[in-house]
C-alpha positions in Angstrom: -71.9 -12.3 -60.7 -68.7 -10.3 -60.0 -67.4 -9.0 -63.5 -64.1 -9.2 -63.0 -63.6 -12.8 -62.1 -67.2 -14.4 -63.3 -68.1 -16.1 -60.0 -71.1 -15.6 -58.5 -70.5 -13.1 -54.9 -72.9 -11.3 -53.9 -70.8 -9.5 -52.0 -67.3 -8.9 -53.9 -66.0 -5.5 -53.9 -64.4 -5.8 -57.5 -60.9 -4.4 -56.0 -58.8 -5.0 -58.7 -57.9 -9.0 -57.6 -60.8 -9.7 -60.3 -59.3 -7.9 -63.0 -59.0 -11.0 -65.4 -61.9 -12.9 -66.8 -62.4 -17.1 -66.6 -61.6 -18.6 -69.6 -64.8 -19.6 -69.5 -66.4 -16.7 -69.3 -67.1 -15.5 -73.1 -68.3 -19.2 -74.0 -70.6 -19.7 -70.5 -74.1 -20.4 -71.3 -77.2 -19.4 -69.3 -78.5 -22.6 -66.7 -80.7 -24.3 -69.0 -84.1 -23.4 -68.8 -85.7 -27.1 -69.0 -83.3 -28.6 -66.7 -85.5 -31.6 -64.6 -86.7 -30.5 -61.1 -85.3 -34.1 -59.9 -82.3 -36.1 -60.7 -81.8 -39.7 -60.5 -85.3 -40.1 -58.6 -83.3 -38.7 -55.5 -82.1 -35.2 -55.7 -84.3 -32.6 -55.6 -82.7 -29.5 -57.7 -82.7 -25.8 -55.9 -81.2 -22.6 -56.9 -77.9 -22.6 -59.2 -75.0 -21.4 -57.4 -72.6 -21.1 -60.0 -72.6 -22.0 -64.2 -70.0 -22.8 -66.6 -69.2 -23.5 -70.2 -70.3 -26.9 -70.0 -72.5 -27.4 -66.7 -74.7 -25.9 -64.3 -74.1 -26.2 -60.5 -77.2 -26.4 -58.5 -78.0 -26.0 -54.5 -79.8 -29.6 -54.4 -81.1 -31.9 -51.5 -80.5 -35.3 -51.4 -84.8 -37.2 -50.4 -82.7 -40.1 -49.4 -80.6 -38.5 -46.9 -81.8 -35.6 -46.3 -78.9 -33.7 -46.6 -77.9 -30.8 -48.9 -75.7 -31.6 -51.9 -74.1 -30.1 -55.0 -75.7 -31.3 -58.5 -73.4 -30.4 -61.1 -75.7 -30.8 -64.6 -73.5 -31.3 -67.5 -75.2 -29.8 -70.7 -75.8 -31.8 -73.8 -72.4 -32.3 -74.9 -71.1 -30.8 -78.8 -68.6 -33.9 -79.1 -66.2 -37.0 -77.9 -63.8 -34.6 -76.4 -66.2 -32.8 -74.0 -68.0 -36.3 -73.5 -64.7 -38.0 -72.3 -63.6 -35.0 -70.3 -66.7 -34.7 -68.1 -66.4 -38.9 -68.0 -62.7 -38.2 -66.9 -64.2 -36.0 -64.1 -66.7 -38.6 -62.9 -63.9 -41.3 -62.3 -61.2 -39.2 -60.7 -63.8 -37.9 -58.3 -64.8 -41.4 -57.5 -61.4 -42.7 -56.7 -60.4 -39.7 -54.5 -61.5 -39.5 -50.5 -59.8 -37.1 -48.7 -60.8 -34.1 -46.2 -59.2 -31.3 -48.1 -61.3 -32.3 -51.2 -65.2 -31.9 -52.4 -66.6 -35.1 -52.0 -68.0 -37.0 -54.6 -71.4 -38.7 -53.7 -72.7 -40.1 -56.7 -73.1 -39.6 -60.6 -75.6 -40.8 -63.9 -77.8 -39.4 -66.5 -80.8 -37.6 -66.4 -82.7 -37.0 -69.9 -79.6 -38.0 -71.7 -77.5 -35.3 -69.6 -74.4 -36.1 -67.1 -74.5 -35.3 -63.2 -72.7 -35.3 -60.3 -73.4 -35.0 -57.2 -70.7 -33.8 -54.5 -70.5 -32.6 -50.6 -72.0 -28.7 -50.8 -69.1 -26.4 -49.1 -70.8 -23.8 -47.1 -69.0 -20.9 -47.7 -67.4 -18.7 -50.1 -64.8 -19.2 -52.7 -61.2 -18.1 -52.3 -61.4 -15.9 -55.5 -64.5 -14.1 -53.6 -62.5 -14.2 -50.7 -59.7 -12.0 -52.3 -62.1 -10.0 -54.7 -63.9 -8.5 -51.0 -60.3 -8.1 -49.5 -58.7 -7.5 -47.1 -55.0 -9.5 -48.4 -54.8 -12.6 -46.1 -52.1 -12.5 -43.3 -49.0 -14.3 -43.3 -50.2 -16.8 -40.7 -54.0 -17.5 -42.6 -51.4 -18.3 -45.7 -49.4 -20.6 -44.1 -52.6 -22.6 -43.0 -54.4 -22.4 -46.1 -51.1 -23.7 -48.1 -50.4 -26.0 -45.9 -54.0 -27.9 -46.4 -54.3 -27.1 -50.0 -50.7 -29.1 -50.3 -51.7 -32.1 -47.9 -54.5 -32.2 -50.3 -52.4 -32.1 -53.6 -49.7 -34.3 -52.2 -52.8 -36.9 -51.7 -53.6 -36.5 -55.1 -50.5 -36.9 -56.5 -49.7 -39.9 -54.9 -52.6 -41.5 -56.8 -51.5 -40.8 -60.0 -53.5 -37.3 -60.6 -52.8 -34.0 -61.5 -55.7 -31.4 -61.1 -53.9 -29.0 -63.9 -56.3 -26.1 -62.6 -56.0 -24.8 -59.2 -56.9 -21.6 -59.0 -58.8 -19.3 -56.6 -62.4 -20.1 -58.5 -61.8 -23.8 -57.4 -60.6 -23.6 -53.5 -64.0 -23.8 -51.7 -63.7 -22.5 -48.4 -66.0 -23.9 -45.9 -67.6 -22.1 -43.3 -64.9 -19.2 -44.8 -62.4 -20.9 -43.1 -61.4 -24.7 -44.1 -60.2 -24.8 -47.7 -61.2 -28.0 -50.4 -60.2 -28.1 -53.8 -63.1 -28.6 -56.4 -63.8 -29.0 -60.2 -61.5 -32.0 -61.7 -63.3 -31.2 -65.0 -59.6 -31.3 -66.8 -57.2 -33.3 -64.2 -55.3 -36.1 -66.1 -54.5 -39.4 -64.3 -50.9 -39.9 -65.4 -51.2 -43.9 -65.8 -54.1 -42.8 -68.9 -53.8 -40.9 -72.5 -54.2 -37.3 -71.8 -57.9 -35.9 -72.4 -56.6 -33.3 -74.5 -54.6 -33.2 -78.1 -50.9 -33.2 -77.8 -49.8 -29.6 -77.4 -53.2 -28.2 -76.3 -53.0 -25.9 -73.5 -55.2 -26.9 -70.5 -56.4 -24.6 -67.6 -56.5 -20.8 -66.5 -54.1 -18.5 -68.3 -53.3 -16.4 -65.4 -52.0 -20.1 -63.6 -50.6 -22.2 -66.1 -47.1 -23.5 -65.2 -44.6 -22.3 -67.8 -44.3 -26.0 -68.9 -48.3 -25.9 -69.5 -47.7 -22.6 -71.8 -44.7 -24.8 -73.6 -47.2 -27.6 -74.5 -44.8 -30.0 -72.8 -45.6 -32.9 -69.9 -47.4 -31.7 -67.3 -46.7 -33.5 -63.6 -47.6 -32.8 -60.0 -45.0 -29.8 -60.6 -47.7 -27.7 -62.2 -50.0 -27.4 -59.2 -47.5 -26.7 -57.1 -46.8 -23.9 -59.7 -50.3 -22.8 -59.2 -50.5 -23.5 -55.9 -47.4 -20.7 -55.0 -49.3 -18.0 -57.5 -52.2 -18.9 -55.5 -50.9 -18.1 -52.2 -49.2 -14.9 -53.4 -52.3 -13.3 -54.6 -53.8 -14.2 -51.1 -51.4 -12.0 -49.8 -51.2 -9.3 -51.8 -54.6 -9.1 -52.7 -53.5 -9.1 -56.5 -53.0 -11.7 -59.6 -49.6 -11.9 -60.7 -50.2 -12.5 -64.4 -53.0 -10.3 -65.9 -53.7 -9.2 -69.0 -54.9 -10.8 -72.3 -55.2 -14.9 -72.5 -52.2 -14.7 -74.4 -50.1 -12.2 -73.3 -51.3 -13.6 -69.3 -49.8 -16.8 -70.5 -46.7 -15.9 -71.9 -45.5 -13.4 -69.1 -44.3 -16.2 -66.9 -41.9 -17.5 -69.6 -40.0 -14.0 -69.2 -40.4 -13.2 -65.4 -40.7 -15.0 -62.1 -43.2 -13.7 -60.0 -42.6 -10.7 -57.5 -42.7 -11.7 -54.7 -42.8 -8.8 -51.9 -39.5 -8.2 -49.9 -41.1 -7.4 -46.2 -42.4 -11.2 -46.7 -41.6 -13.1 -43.6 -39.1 -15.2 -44.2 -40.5 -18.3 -45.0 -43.1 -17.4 -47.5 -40.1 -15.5 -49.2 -37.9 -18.5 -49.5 -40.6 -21.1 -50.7 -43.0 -19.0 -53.0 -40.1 -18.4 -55.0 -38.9 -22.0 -55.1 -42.4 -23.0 -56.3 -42.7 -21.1 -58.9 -39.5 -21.7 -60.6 -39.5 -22.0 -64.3 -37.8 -25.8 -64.2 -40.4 -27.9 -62.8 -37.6 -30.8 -61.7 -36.5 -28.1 -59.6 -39.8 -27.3 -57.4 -40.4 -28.9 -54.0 -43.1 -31.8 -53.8 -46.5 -31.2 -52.6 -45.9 -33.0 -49.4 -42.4 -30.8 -49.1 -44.4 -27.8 -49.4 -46.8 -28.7 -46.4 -44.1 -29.9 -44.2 -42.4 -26.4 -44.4 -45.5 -24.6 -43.7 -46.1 -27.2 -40.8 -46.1 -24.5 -37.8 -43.5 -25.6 -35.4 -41.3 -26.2 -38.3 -41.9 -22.3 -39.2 -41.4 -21.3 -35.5 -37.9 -23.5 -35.5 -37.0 -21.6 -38.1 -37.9 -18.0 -36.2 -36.2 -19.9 -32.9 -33.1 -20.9 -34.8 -32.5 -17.3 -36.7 -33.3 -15.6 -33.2 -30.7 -17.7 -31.6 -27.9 -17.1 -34.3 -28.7 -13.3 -33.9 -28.5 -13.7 -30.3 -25.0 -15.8 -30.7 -23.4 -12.8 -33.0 -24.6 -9.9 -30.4 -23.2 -12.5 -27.4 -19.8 -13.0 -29.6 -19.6 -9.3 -29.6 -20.7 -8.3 -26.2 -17.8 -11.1 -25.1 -15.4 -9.2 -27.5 -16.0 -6.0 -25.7 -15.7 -7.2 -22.0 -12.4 -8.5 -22.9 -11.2 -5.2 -24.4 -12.4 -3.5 -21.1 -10.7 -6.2 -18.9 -7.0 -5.8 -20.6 -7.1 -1.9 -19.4 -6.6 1.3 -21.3 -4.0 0.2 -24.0 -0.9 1.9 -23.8 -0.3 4.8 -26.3 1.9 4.6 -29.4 4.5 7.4 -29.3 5.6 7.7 -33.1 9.2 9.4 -33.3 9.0 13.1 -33.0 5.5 13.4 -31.9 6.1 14.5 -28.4 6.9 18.2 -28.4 
C-alpha cells in the first residue's frame, strides 16, 4: 500500500502527488478474516485488491460465466446511515450503463453482509498513475477529460451526482481507457440526500467550495473535481494539501494555480471549472465538447490564422511604404547651413 495516498500500488514511487491521506484511511479496517470463500453460490472470492472503511474489494471469478469480476464485500454495518448508503450504492449502479463507467453485474447478501459485484478494470488507478509519474501530457489530458466528462454528463442527465471523483476512483483500463468507480456517496437528486443537512461528503482535497459551505450540491461539483483532477494529471501534484480541514478550507480563499506555459485550452477551461460560483461552471457535456479534438485543433487553426492576418496586415503596410518612394525630407527654417 502506497503511504501517501492508501491505495494499493505495488509500484508507486511516492513522489510527492500522494502527500495527503484518504479520508478513509485512519478508520480502514483489515479484509475480514472470515469473509466466505463464495458469494451468492456463484462468485468465487480471490485476492483483495483494495479495502476501505466499510468494504473489502476482492479479485473474484464469476462459475457461471467464467469471467473475472470485482466483489465488493460490505462489512457488517454500525447503523441506518451506513446501511442506506451502501443500499444507495447498489441502486445507482443498477440504473447506470455506460462505457466510461464500472459496470454493475449483480448485488445480495452473503452471511448477513452486502455485495456487489462489478466489471474488474485491468489496470491501474489514476492516483497510482500520478503517484509513479511522469505528469501526463497535454494531449493524454485532453483524452482522459474528455471521457471522464462524456461519462459525468451521462450521469447527470439521470439525475446523479457522484460527489467524489477523485484520482482513487478513475480506473484506468489496460492503463489507458479511464471509468469512474465507487458511487458509495452519489446522491440521486429526485431522493432525500443520504447524508444530514450540512454534512460534508467526499475527499477534502476535492470538495467543491459549495461542498465545504454545506450548501446544495449539483452536477457543478464534479465538474469541480473533475478540473482539480486533471490539473494534478499535469503537474504531477494535488492542489489542496494539507490537513482535512485546512485542505478543505483553502479553496474558499484561492482558485487553483493553474500553470501559465499551459496550452491554451487547458488554461482557459481548468480555470472556468473550478470557479468558486458553481452557476458559473460549464456543463459536463460543455466540458467534453471543448476537449473534442478538432474543436481544440480549430482553435490552434483559428489563432494561427489571426497571427498570420496581423503579420500579412503588416507585411502589406510595408510594401506600400516601399512603393510611395523615399519620402521627401522636411526642411525646418534655418536648418540648412
Amino acid at each position: 500500500m502506497c503511504v501517501g495516498c492508501s491505495e494499493y500500488a505495488l509500484d508507486c514511487a511516492g513522489n510527492g502527488a500522494c502527500v495527503e491521506p484518504r479520508e478513509d484511511a485512519e478508520t480502514a479496517l483489515p479484509p475480514a478474516a472470515a469473509s466466505p470463500r463464495l458469494i451468492g453460490q456463484r462468485y468465487e472470492l480471490g485476492p483483495v485488491v483494495g479495502s476501505g472503511a466499510s468494504a473489502d474489494v476482492f479479485r473474484g471469478r464469476d462459475l457461471r460465466e467464467r469471467v473475472p469480476v470485482a466483489i465488493k464485500l460490505f462489512r457488517h454495518t454500525s447503523g441506518p446511515a451506513q446501511a442506506r448508503r451502501h443500499r444507495t450504492e447498489i441502486t445507482v449502479l443498477a440504473r447506470l450503463q455506460h462505457s466510461g463507467l464500472v459496470r454493475f453485474r449483480d448485488a445480495g447478501t452473503e452471511q448477513g453482509r452486502l455485495f456487489v459485484v462489478t466489471d474488474l478494470v485491468e489496470g491501474p488507478s489514476l492516483a497510482e498513475r500520478i503517484c509513479r509519474g511522469p505528469a501526463m501530457r497535454p494531449a493524454a489530458v485532453r483524452r482522459l477529460g474528455r471521457r471522464l466528462a462524456i461519462a459525468l454528463s451521462y450521469v447527470h442527465d439521470r439525475g446523479v451526482v457522484h460527489r467524489d471523483v477523485k484520482p482513487a476512483n478513475i480506473l484506468l483500463e489496460r492503463g489507458l481507457r479511464p471509468r469512474l468507480a465507487d458511487f458509495g456517496i452519489a446522491r440521486v437528486l429526485d431522493r432525500t440526500a443520504t447524508t444530514a443537512n450540512g454534512a460534508i461528503v467526499g475527499t477534502a482535497a476535492y470538495l467543491a467550495p459549495e461542498q465545504v459551505r454545506g450548501q446544495p450540491v449539483g452536477p457543478e461539483a464534479d465538474v469541480y473535481a473533475l478540473g482539480l483532477v486533471l490539473l494534478e494529471a499535469l503537474t504531477g501534484r494535488r492542489e489542496y494539501t494539507g490537513g482535512q480541514i485546512e485542505t478543505a478550507l483553502v479553496r474558499l480563499h484561492r482558485p487553483p494555480r493553474v500553470p501559465e506555459k499551459l496550452p491554451s485550452d487547458l488554461a482557459e477551461l481548468l480555470p472556468a471549472m473550478t470557479l468558486d460560483d458553481p452557476r458559473q461552471r460549464p456543463a459536463a457535456a460543455s466540458v467534453a465538447t471543448a476537449l473534442t479534438p478538432w474543436r481544440v485543433s480549430l482553435r490552434g487553426k483559428r489563432r494561427r490564422s489571426e497571427r498570420g492576418r496581423h503579420r500579412s496586415t503588416e507585411l502589406r503596410g510595408h510594401h506600400r511604404l516601399h512603393e510611395q518612394g523615399p519620402a521627401t525630407p522636411t526642411v525646418f527654417p534655418g536648418a540648412e547651413s
